[in-house]
C-alpha positions as CSV (number, residue, x, y, z in Angstrom):
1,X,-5.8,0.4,-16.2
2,X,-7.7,-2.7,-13.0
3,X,-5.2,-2.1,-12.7
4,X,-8.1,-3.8,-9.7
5,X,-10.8,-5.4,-8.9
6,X,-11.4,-8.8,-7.0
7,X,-8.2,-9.8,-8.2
8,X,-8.0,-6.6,-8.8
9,X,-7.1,-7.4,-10.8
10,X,-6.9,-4.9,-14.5
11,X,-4.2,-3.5,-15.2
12,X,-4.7,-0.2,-15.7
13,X,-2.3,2.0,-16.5
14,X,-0.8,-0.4,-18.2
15,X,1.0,-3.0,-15.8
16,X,-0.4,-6.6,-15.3
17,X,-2.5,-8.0,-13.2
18,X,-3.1,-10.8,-11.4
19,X,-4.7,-12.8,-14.2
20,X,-5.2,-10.5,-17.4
21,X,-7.7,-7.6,-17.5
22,X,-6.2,-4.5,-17.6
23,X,-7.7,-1.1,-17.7
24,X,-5.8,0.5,-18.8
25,X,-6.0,3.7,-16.7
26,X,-7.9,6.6,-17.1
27,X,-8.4,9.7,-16.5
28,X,-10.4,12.7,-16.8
29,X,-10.8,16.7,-16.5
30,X,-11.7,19.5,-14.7
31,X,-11.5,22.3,-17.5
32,X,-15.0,23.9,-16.9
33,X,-16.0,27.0,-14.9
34,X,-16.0,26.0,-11.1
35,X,-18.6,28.3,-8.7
36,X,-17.0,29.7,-5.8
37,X,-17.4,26.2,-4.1
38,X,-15.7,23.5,-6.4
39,X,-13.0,22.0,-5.3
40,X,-9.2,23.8,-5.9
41,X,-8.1,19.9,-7.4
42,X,-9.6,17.3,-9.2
43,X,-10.4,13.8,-7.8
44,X,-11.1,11.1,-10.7
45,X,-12.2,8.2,-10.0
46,X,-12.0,5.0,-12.6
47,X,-15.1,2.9,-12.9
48,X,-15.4,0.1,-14.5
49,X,-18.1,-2.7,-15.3
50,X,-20.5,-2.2,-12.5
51,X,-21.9,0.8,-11.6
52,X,-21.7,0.9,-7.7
53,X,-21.2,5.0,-6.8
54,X,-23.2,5.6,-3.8
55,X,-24.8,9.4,-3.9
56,X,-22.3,10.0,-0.9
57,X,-19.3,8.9,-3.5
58,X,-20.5,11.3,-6.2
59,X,-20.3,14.5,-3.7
60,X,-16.7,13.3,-3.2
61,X,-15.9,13.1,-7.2
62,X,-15.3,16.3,-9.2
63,X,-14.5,12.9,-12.5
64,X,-16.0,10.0,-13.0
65,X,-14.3,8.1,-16.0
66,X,-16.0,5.2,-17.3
67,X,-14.2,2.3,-18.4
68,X,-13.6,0.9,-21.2
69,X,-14.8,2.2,-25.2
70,X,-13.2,-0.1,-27.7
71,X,-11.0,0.9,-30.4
72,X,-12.0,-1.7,-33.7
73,X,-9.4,-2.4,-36.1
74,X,-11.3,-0.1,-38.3
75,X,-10.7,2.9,-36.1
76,X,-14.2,3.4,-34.4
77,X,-15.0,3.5,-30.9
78,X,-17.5,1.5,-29.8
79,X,-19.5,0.6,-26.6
80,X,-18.9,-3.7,-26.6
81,X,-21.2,-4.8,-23.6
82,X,-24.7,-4.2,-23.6
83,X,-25.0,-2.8,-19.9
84,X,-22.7,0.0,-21.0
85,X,-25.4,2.7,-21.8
86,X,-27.3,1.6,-19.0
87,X,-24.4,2.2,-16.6
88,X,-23.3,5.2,-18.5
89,X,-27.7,6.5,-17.7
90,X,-26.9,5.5,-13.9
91,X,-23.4,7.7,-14.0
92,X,-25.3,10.3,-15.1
93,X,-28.3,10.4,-12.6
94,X,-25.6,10.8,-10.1
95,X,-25.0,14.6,-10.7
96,X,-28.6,14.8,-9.4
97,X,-26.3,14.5,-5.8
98,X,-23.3,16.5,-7.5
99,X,-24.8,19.1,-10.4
100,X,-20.9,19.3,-11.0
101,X,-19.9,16.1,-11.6
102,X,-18.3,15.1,-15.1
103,X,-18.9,11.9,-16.3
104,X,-15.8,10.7,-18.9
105,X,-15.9,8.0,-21.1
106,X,-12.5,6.5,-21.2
107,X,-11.5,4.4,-24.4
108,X,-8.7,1.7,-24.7
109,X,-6.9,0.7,-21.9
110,X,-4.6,-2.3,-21.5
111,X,-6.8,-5.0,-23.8
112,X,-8.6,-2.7,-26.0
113,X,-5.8,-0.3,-27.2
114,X,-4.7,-2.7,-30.1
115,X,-5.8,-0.6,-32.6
116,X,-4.5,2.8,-31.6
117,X,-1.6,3.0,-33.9
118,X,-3.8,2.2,-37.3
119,X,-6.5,4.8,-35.8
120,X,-4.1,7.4,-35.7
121,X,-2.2,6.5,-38.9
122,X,-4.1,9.1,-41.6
123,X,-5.6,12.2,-42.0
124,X,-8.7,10.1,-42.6
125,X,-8.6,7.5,-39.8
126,X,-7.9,9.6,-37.1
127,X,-11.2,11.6,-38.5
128,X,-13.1,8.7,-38.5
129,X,-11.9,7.6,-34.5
130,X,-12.7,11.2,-33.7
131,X,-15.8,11.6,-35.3
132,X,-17.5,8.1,-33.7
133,X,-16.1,9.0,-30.4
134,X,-17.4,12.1,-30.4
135,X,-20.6,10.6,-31.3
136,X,-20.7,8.2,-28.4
137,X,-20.5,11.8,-26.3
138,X,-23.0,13.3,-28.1
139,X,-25.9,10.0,-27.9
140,X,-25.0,9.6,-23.8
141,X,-24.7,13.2,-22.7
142,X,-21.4,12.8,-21.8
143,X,-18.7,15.3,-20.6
144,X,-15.3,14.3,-22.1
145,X,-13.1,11.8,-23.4
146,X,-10.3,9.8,-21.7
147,X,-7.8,8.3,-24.4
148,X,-6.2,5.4,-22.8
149,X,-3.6,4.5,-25.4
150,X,-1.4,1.3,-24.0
151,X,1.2,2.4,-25.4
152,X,2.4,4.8,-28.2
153,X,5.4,3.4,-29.7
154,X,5.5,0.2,-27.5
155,X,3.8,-3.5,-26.8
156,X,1.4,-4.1,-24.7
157,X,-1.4,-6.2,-25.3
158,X,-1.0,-7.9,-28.5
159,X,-1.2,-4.2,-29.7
160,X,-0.3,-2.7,-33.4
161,X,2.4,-0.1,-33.0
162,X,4.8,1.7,-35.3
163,X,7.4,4.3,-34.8
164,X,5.3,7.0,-36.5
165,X,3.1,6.9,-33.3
166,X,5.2,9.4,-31.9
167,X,3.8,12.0,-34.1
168,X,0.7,10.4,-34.6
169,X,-0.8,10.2,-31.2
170,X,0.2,14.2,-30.8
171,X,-2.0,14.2,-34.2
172,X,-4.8,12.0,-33.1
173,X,-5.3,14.8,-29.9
174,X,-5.7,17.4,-31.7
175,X,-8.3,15.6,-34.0
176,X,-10.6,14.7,-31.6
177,X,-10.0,18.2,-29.8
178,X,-10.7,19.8,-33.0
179,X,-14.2,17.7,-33.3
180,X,-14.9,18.4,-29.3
181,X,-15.2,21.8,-30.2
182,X,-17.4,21.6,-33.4
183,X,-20.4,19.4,-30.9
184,X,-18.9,22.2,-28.6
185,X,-20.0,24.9,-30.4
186,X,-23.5,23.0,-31.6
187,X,-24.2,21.8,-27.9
188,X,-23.3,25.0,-26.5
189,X,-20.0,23.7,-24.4
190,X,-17.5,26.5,-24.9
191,X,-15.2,28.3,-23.6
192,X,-14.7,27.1,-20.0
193,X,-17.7,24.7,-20.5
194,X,-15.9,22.6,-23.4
195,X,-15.7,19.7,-23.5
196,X,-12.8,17.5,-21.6
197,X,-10.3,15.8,-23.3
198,X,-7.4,14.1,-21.0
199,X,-5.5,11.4,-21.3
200,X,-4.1,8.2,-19.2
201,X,0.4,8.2,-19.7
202,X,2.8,5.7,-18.3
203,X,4.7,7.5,-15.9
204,X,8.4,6.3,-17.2
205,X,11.0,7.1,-19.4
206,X,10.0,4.8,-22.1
207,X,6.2,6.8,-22.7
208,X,8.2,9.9,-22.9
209,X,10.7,9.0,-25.4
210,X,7.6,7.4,-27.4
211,X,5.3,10.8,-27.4
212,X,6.4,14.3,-27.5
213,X,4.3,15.4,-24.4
214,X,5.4,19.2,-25.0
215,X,3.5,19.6,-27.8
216,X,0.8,16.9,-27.0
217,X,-0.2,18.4,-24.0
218,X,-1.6,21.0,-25.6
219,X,-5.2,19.8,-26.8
220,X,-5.8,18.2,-23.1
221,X,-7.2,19.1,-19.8
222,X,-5.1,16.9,-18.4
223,X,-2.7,13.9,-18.7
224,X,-3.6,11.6,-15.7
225,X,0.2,9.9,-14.6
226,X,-0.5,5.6,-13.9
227,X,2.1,6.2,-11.1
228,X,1.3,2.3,-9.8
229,X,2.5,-0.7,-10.9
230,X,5.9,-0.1,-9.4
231,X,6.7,-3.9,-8.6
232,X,4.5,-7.1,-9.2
233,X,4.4,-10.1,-10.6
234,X,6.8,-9.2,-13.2
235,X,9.3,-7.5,-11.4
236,X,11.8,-10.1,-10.6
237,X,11.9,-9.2,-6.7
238,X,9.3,-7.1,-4.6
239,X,8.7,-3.6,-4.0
240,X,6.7,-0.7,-3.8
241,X,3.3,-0.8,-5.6
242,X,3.1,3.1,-5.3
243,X,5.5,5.3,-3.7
244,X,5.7,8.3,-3.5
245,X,9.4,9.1,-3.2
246,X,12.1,6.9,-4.3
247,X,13.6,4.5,-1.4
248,X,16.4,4.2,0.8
249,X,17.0,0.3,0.0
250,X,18.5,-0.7,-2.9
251,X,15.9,-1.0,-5.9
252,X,17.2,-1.4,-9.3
253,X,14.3,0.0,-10.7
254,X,14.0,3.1,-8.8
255,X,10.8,4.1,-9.5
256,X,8.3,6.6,-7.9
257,X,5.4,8.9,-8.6
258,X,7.5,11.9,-7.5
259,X,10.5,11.0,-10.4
260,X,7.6,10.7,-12.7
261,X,5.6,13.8,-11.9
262,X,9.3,15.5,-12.5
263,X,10.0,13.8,-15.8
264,X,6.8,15.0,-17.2
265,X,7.4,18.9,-16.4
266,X,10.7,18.3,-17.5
267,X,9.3,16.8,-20.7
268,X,7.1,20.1,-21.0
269,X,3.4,19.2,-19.7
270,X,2.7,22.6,-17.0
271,X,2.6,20.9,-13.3
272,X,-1.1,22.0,-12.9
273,X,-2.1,19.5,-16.3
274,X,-0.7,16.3,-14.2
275,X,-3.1,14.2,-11.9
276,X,-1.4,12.1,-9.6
277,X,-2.3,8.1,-10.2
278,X,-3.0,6.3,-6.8
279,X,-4.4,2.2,-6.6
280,X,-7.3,1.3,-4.8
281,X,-5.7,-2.3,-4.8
282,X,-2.6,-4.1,-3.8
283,X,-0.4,-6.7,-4.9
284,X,1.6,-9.6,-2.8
285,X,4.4,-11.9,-3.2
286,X,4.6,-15.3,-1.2
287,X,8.6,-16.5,-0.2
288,X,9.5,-12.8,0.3
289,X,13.5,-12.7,1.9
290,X,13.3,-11.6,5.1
291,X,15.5,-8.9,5.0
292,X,13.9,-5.2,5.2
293,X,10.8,-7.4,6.2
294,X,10.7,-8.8,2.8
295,X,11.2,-5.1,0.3
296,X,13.4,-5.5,-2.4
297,X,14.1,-9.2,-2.1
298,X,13.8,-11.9,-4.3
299,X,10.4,-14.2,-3.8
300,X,9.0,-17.6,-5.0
301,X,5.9,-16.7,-6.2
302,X,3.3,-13.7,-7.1
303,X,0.0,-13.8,-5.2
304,X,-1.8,-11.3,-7.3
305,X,-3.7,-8.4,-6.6
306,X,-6.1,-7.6,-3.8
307,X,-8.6,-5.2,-3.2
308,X,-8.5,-2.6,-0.7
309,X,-11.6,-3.5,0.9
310,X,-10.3,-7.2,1.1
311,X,-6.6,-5.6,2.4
312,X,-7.9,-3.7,5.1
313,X,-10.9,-5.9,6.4
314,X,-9.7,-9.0,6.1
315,X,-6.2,-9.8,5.3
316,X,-4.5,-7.1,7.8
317,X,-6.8,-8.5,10.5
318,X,-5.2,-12.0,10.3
319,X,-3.1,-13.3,13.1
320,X,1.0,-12.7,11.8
321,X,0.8,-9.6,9.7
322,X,2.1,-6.7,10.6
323,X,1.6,-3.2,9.2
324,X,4.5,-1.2,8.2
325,X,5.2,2.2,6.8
326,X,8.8,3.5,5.1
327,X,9.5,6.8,6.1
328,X,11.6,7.4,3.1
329,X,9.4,6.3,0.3
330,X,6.2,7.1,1.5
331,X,4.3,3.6,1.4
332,X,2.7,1.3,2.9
333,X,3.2,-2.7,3.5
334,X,1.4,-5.9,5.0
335,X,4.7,-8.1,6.1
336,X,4.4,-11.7,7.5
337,X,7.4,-13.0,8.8
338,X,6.5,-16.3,9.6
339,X,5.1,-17.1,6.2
340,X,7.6,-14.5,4.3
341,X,4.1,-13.0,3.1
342,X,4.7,-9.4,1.7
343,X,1.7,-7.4,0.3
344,X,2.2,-3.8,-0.9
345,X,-0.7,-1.2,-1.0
346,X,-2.1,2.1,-0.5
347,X,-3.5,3.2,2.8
348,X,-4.9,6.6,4.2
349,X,-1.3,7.6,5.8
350,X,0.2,7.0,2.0
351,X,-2.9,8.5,0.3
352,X,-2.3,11.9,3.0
353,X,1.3,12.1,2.0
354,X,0.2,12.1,-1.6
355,X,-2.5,15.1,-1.1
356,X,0.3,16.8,-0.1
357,X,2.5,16.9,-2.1
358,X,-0.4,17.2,-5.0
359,X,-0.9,20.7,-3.6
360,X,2.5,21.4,-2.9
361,X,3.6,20.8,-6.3
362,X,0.9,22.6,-7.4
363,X,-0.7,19.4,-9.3
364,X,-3.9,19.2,-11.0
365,X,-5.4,16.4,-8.6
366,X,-5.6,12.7,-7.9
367,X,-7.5,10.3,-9.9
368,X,-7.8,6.3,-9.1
369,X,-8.0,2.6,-10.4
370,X,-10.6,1.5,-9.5
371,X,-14.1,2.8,-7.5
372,X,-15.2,-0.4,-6.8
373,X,-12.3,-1.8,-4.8
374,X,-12.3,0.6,-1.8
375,X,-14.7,0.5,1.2
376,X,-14.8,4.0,1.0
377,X,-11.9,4.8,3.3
378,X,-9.5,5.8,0.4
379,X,-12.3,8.1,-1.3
380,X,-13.3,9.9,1.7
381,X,-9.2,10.5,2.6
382,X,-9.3,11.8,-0.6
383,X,-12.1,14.1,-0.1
384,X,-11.1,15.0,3.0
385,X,-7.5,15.9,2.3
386,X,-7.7,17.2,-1.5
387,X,-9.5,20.3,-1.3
């Protein structure tokens, strides 16, 4: 969920980052009628804090979600820093370049989803969640809601959770869908023109064995899949941040966006429902072994996160690194050998592999962590390769 951003440092999705935000990722919707010319897929992209979406950016967008609502330990949602609405007013002055851009607010993520569980405990408290997040749509002339739950059934930041959550989240959806529709009906968003309601998932074995996706899919637009935050910091040797596909080298974890996309249908949510999670950020190691030029080795320390702007303008420029690209899993690296540097990341070659299997897969779309890392070479590969 930053999952990025100068450091880039939130998390979100729900992995950590380089020194502790999170966002806990996102994700948003296309369920409304689409003229002739909207786009087949939806592209998301995750803002948060400052609001820097150029005009250009918005015409690339079909989502914007905003980042982050806070869940209180009484079970409201609530804006917490004062520019919010302002930002939220700017987000919306931008569908004066794209009259069919959606703007999301997203609620949780990594450091703000420690009340989730006691929200969605009762009849009453998931009501009263519902009713004030419906309410923060209603006063900003918003277009949906992102629930960014870190996690169901599991820690994550300090967070309450309970076994019932398994049940109860599938509850807590089909609360706030249920009040979507009443300001629906009132506001005159229905039928194709409701209002969205998706949701950001961990894309592993443990989210799914925490929810029951086959029957919580049903009150959303879409579940957007944080398929990032392969390796890190945590992972006790490197590896891919993102792939696509599942390696040739040994990995014990043997993760990728294309096992998790196939978990989730397995688990019952229609392929069309799932947007593919991609990071507009990177993440290092420093000591790398320098064998498969430093992948699945062990390293002496984490270096963090980087942006993509600072990845590709910058750091790949510098005398020693060298770009490389596995064949098998679909993903990019920065390698130094002399200073057994390794940085993982997404690049336009990765991000072009990813559109295509989106569409071959018949995927809902893409959506992103986080707007303001890129330098808008991601976005428009994006654009230009997600119809």
């Amino acid at each position: 969920m930053t999952n990025a951003r100068l450091d880039v440092g939130l998390r979100r999705h729900g992995i950590r980052f380089g020194t502790l935000l999170v966002l806990g990722l996102g994700l948003l919707a296309v369920g409304c009628s689409a003229p002739e010319t909207s786009p087949e897929h939806t592209r998301i992209g995750y803002v948060h804090g400052t609001v820097d979406v150029s005009a250009e950016d918005a015409r690339r967008l079909t989502h914007i979600n905003y980042a982050f609502a806070n869940v209180t330990e009484e079970g409201r949602v609530v804006l917490e820093q004062e520019r919010d609405s302002l930002n939220l007013a700017r987000l919306r002055d931008l569908k004066s370049a794209n009259p069919d851009l959606k703007i999301v607010l997203s609620i949780g993520g990594w450091a703000w989803s420690d009340y989730f569980s006691d929200a969605a405990r009762t009849d009453s408290s998931r009501a009263r969640f519902a009713r004030t997040a419906v309410d923060l749509l209603a006063k900003h002339d918003l277009d949906g809601l992102d629930l960014d739950w870190e996690y169901p059934g599991q820690p994550g930041q300090d967070n309450v959770y309970r076994p019932e959550d398994k049940e109860n989240f599938t509850r807590l959806l089909r609360t706030v869908r249920r009040h979507l529709e009443k300001q629906g009906r009132a506001d005159g968003h229905t039928g194709d023109e409701r209002y969205l309601l998706t949701i950001a998932a961990g894309a592993d074995a443990d989210y799914l064995a925490h929810t029951n996706m086959a029957a919580a899919h049903t009150p959303l637009d879409y579940v957007n899949l944080m398929t990032y935050d392969f390796h890190g910091g945590w992972s006790d040797h490197t590896g891919h941040l993102a792939n696509l596909y599942p390696p040739a080298a040994p990995d014990t974890l043997q993760r990728s966006a294309a096992t998790a996309v196939n978990m989730f249908v397995k688990a019952g949510v229609p392929p069309q429902k799932l947007v593919l999670g991609v990071p507009f950020y990177g993440r290092g190691w420093s000591g790398a072994g320098a064998r498969d030029d430093g992948l699945y080795q062990c390293y002496d320390t984490s270096r963090g996160s980087y942006s993509y702007d600072t990845l590709a303008n910058h750091v790949a420029t510098q005398p020693g690194f060298e770009r490389q690209w596995d064949a098998v899993a679909r993903a990019s690296t920065l390698w130094a050998p002399d200073s057994s540097v390794l940085i993982t990341h997404e690049t336009p070659r990765s991000l072009r592999a990813k559109a295509h299997y989106v569409q071959s897969r018949g995927l809902g779309g893409v959506m992103y962590w986080e707007h303001s890392a890129d330098d808008g070479t991601l976005l428009r590969t994006l654009h230009e390769h997600l119809p």
